[in-house]
C-alpha positions as CSV (number, residue, x, y, z in Angstrom):
1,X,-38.4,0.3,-26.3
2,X,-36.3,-2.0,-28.5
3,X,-34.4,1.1,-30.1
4,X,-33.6,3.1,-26.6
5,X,-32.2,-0.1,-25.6
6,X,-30.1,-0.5,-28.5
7,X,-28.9,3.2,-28.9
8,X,-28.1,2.7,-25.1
9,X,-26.0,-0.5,-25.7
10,X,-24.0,1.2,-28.5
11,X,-23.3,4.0,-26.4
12,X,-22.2,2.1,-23.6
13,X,-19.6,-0.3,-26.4
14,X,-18.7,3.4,-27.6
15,X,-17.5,3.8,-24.0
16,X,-15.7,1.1,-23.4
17,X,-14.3,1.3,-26.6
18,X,-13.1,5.2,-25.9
19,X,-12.5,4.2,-22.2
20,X,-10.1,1.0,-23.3
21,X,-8.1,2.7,-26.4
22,X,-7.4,6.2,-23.6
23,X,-5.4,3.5,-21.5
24,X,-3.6,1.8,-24.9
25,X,-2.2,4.9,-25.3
26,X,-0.1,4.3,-21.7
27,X,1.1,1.2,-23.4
28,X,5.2,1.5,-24.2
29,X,8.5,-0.4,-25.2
30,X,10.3,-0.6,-22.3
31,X,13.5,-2.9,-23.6
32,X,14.6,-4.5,-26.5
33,X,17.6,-7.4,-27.2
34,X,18.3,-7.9,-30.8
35,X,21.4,-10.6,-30.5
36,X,20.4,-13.2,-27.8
37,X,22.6,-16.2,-28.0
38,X,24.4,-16.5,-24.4
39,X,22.2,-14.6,-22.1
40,X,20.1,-16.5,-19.1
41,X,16.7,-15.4,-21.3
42,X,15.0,-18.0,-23.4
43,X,11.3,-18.5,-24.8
44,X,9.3,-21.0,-23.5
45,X,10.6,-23.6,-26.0
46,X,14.4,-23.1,-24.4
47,X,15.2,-21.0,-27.5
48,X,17.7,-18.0,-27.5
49,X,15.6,-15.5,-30.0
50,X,15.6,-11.5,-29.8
51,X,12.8,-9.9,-27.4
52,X,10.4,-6.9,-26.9
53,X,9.2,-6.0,-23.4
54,X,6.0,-3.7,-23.2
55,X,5.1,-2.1,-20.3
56,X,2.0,-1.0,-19.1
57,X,2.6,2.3,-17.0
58,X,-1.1,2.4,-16.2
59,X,-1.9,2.1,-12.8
60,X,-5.0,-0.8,-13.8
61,X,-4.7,-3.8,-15.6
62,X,-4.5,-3.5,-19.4
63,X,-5.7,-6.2,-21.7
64,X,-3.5,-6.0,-25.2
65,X,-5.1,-8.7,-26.9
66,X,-6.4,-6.1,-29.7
67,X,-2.8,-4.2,-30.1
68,X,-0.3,-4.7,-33.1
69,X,3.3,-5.2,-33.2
70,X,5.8,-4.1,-35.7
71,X,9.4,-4.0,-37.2
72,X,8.3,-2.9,-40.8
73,X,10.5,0.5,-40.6
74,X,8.6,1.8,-43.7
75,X,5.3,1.3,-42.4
76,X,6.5,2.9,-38.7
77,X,7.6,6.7,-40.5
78,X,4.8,6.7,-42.7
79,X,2.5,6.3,-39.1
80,X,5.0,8.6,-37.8
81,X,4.6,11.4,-40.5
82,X,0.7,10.8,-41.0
83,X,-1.3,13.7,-39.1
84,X,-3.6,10.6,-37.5
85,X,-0.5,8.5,-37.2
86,X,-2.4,5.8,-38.9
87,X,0.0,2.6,-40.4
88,X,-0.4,1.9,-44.2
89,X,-2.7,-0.7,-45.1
90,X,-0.1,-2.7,-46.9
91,X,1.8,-2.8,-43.6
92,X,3.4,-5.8,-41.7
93,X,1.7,-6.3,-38.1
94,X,2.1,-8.8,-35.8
95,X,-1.9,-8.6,-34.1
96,X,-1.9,-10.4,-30.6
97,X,-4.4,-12.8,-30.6
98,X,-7.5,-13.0,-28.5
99,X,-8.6,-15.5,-26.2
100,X,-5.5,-15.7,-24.0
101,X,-5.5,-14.2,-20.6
102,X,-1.6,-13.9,-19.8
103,X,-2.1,-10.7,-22.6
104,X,-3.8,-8.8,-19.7
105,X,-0.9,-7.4,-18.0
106,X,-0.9,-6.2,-14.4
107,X,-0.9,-2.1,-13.6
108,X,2.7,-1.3,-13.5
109,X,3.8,-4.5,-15.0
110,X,6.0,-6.1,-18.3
111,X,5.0,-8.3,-20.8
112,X,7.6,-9.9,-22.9
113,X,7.4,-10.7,-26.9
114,X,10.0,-13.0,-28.7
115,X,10.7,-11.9,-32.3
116,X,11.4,-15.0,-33.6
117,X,9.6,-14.8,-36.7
118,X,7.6,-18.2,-35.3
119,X,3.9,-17.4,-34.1
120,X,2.6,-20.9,-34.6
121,X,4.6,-21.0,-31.2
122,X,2.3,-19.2,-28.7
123,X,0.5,-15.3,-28.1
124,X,4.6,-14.1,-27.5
125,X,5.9,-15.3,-30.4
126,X,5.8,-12.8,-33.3
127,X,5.3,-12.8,-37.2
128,X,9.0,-10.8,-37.4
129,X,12.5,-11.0,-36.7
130,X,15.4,-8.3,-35.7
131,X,17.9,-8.4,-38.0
132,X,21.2,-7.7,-36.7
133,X,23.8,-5.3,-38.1
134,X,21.0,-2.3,-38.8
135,X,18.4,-0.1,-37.4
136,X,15.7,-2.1,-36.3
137,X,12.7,-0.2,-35.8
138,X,9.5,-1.3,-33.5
139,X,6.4,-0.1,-32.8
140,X,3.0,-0.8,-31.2
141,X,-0.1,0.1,-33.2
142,X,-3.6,0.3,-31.9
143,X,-6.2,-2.0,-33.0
144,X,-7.4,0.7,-35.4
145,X,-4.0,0.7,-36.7
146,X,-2.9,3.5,-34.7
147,X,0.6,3.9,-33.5
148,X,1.2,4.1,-30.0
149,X,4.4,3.7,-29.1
150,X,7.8,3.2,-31.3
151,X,11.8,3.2,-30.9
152,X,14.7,2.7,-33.1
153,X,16.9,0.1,-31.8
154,X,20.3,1.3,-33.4
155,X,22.4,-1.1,-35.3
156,X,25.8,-0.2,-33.2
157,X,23.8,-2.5,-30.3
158,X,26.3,-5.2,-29.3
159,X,25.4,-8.8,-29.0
160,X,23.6,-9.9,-25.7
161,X,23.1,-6.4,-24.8
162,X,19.8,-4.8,-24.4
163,X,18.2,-1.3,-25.2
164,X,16.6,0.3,-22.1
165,X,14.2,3.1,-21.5
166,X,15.3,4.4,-17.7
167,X,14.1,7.9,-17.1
168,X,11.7,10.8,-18.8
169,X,14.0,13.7,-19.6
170,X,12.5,17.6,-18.6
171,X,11.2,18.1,-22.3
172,X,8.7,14.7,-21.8
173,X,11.3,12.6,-24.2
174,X,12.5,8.8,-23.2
175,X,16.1,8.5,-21.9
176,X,17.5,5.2,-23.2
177,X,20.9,3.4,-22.3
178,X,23.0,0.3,-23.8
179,X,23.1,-2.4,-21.0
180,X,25.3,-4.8,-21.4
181,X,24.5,-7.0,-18.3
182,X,27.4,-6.6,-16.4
183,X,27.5,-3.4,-14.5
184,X,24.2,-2.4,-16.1
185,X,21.4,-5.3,-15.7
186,X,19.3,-6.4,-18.4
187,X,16.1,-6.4,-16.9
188,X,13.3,-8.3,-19.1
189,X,9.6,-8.8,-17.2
190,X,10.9,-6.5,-14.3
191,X,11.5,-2.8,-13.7
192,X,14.6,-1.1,-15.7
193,X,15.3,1.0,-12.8
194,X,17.3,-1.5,-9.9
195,X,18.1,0.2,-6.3
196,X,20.6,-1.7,-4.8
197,X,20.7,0.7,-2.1
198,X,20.0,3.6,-0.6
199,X,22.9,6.1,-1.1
200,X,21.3,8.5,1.7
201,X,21.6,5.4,4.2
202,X,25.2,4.5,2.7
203,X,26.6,7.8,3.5
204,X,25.1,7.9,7.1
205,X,26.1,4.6,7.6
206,X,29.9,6.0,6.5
207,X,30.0,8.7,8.8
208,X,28.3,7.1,11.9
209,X,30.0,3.5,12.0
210,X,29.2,3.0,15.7
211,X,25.4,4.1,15.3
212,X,26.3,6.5,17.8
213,X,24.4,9.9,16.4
214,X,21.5,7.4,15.4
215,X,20.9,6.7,19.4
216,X,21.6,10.5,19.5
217,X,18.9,11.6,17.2
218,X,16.3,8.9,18.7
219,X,16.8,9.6,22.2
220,X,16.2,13.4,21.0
221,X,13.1,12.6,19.3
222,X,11.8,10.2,22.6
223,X,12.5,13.5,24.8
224,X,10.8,16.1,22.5
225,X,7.7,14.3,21.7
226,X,7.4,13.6,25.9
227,X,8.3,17.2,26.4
228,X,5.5,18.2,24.0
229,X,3.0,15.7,25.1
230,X,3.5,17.1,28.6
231,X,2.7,20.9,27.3
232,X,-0.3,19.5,25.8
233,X,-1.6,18.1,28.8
234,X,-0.6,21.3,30.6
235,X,-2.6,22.8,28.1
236,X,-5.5,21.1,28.2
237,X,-5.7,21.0,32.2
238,X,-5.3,24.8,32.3
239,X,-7.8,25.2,29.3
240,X,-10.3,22.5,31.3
241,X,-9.9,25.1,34.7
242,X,-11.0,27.9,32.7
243,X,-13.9,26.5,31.2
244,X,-14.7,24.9,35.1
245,X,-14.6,28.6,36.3
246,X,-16.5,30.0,33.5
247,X,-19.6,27.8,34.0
248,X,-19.1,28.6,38.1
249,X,-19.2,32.2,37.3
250,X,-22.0,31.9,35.3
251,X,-24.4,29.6,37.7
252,X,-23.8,31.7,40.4
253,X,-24.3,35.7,38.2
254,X,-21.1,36.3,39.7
255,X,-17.5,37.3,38.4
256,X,-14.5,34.6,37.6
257,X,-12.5,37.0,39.9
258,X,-15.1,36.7,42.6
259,X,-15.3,33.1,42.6
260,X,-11.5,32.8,42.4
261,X,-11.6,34.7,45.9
262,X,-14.4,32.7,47.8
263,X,-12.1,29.8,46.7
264,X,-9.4,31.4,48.2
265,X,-11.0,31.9,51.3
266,X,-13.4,29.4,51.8
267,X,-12.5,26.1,49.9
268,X,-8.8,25.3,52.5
269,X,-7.4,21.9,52.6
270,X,-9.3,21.5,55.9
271,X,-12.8,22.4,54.8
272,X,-12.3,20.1,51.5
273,X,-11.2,17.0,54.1
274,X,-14.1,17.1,56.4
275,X,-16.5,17.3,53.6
276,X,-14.8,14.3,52.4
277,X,-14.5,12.4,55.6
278,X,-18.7,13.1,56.2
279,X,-19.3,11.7,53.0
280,X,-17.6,8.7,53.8
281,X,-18.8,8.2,57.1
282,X,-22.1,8.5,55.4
283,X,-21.6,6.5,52.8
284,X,-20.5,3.7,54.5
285,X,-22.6,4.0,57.4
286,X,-24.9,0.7,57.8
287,X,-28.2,-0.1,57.9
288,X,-31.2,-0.1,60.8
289,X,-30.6,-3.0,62.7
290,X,-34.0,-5.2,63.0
291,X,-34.8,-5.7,66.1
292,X,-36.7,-9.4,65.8
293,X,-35.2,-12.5,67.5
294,X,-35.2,-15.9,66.2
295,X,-34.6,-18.4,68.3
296,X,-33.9,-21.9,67.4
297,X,-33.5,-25.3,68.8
298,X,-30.0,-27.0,68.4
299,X,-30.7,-30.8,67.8
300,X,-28.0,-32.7,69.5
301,X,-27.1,-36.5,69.2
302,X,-27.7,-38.9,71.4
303,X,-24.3,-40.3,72.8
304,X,-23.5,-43.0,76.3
305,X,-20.5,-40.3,77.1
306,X,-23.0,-36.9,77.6
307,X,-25.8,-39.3,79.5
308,X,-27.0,-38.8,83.1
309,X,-27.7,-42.2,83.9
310,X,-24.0,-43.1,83.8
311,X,-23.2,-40.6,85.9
312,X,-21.9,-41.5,89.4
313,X,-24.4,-40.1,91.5
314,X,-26.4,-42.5,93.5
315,X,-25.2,-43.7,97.1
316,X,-23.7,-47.0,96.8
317,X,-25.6,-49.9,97.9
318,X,-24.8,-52.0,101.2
């Protein structure tokens, strides 16, 4: 008993552990700042310091308390060239720690790293720094030391200006743009892709300034959809006669021609009031009326203005 309840416990951590490495592998680098010395973005600490943002294009929450950061560029192409795309094991990682529940991040959500080279400052505080002036390279590993996810951030990046993934070309590879915050927004813990509007809406709004053909199209609609619930019910009324005949037809072994006829002839406006005038005479007509009396006495009051004996009746006396 003890041994089918093992073998089923370490089949069900084998699971979990397959289950929870298949939705690592959704984990990417969505935008990175080398230089940061004037931008609005600071750590927790008030500190300007370069910045990772990973993004979890699952849609569940994904808990990245087991994954590995990098900027060793060596240790990212050998991953890159190995057929397991296993780091070496003289490699520099960055391993988030455990125990903190802000490393669960949200289906379709950022998290954001500071590569300060200063962990003793919190979970988002790495072991490694960007250095500016050259490729920096940056990578997420597995926690079985298997790469995931990595970029090259090249060296031409300006100061205060991020590197942003925005689109998935045809061929499956990541589109990625210079933004330098002005025209393009720098977007850490948020979405790369902004819509300030909608261009369709824009251009209507451009050729219909009055809202005229927007009263247009909606009256249309109004009258088309009334139009087409009044077939319907057309529809229906002429599909509920047929059916009414049908089962006529049938109760009475006769044709839906012949009963059409006799309805013709027999069933006239006249005919169909008196039938309803006898069944409402009939309906309404009351009730036997009993025929039992009951009398009963009226008690009056007694009172000097109704009594006889004030009454001015007897002769007068002499």
């Amino acid at each position: 008993m003890k041994t089918k309840l093992l073998i089923i416990a370490l089949a069900l951590a084998c699971a979990c552990g397959v289950a929870s490495a298949q939705s690592r592998k959704a984990l990417r680098i969505n935008e990175v700042m080398v230089v940061n010395d004037s931008t609005s973005i600071v750590d927790d600490y008030g500190q300007y310091s370069p910045w990772i943002e990973l993004y979890n294009t699952n849609f569940a929450p994904l808990q990245i308390s087991s994954i590995y950061l990098s900027s060793d560029a060596e240790a990212i192409q050998a991953a890159m060239a190995d057929k397991k795309g296993k780091a070496p094991l003289n490699c520099s990682l960055y391993p988030v720690p455990l125990g903190d529940e802000r490393t669960k991040i949200g289906k379709r959500q950022t998290v954001v790293f500071f590569a300060d080279g200063k962990p003793n400052r919190g979970t988002f505080h790495t072991n490694f720094t960007l250095e500016t002036g050259q490729d920096n390279w940056v990578a997420i590993f597995d926690a079985d030391s298997t790469l995931i996810d990595c970029i090259c951030v090249p060296a031409s990046l300006p100061a205060n200006a991020s590197y942003a993934q925005i689109a998935i070309d045809e061929n499956g590879d990541e589109v990625w743009e210079v933004r330098d915050g002005d025209e393009r927004y720098i977007t850490p813990g948020g979405e790369n892709t902004i819509r300030d509007t909608n261009g369709k809406i824009q251009k209507f709004a451009e050729q219909d300034p009055h809202g005229f053909s927007m009263a247009a199209m909606a009256m249309c609609i109004v009258f088309s959809a009334l139009l087409i619930l009044c077939l319907a019910f057309m529809a229906i009324s002429k599909i509920g006669a047929a059916f009414a005949s049908h089962n006529k037809a049938k109760s009475h072994g006769k044709t839906i021609k012949e009963i059409a006829d006799e309805g013709d002839a027999h069933d006239s406006g006249e005919v169909i009031a008196a039938i309803s005038m006898a069944l409402y005479q009939h309906l309404n007509a009351h009730d036997t009326e009993s025929t039992i009396l009951t009398i009963n006495k009226v008690k009056r009051a007694y009172s000097p203005w109704s009594s006889k004996i004030y009454g001015m009746r007897h002769t007068p006396g002499k």
